[in-house]
C-alpha positions in Angstrom: -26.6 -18.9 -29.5 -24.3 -16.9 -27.0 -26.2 -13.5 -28.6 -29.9 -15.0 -27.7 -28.7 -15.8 -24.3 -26.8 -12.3 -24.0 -30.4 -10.6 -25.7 -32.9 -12.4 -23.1 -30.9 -11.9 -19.8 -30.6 -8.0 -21.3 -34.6 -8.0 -21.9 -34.9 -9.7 -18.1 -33.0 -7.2 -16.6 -35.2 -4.8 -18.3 -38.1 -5.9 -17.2 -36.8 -6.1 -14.2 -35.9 -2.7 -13.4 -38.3 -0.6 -15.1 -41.2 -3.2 -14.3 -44.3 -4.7 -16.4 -46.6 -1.6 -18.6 -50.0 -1.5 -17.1 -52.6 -4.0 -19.2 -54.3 -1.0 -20.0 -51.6 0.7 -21.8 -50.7 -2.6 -23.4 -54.6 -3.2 -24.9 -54.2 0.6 -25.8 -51.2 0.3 -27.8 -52.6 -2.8 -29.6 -55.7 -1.4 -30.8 -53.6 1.6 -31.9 -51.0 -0.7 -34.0 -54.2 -2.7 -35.4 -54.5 0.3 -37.6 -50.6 -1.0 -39.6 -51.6 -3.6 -42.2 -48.4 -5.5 -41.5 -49.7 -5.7 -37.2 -53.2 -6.8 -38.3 -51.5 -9.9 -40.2 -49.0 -10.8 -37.4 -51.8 -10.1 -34.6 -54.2 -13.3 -37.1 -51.4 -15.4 -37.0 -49.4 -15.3 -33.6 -52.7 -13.7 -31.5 -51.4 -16.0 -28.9 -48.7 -14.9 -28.1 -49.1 -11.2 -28.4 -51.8 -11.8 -25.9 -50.1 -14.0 -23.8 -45.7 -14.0 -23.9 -45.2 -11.8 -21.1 -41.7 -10.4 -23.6 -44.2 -9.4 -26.3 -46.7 -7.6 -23.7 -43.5 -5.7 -22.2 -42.6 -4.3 -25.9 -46.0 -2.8 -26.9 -46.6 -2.0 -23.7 -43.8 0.4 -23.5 -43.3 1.0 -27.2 -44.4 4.7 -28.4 -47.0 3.8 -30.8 -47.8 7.3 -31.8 -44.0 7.5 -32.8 -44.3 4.1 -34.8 -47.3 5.1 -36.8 -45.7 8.3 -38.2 -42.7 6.1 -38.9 -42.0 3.7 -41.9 -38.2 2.7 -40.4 -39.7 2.8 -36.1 -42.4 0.5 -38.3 -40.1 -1.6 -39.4 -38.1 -1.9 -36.6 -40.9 -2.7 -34.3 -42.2 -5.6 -36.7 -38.9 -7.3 -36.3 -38.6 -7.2 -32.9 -41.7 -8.2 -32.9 -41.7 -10.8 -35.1 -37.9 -12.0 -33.7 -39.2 -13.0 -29.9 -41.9 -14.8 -31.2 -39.6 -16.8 -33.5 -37.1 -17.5 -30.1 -40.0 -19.4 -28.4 
């Protein structure tokens, strides 16, 4: 519990200091992850919240997809984090 309190003050300062991606860049980035078979599932089920939590925007929005798709472990990593801020809400 102390961690996901620790982890979302960490993620607010974040934001806070290096500010909100652009929606552009954020659409961009999704369309360019809808090409992962493992995105295109997660996007079906949580579509919501990818296109609403203002914590999921800020990490595709600033995640460097082209790094990700040439990456099985980035991949990986990205899914959970992913995956692990929806499952906080």
């Amino acid at each position: 519990m102390i961690i996901e309190i620790l982890a979302n003050i960490g993620m607010a300062m974040q934001m806070f200091l290096r500010g909100m991606p652009e929606e552009e860049r954020i659409n961009k980035n999704i369309e360019k992850l809808q090409s992962l078979e493992w995105f295109q599932q997660v996007y079906k089920e949580h579509k919501g919240a990818i296109e609403e939590d203002p914590d999921v925007r800020y990490l595709i929005g600033w995640t460097k997809v082209e790094k990700v798709l040439r990456s099985e472990y980035r991949s990986k990593k990205l899914r959970g984090k992913i995956l692990g801020i929806i499952d906080n809400q």
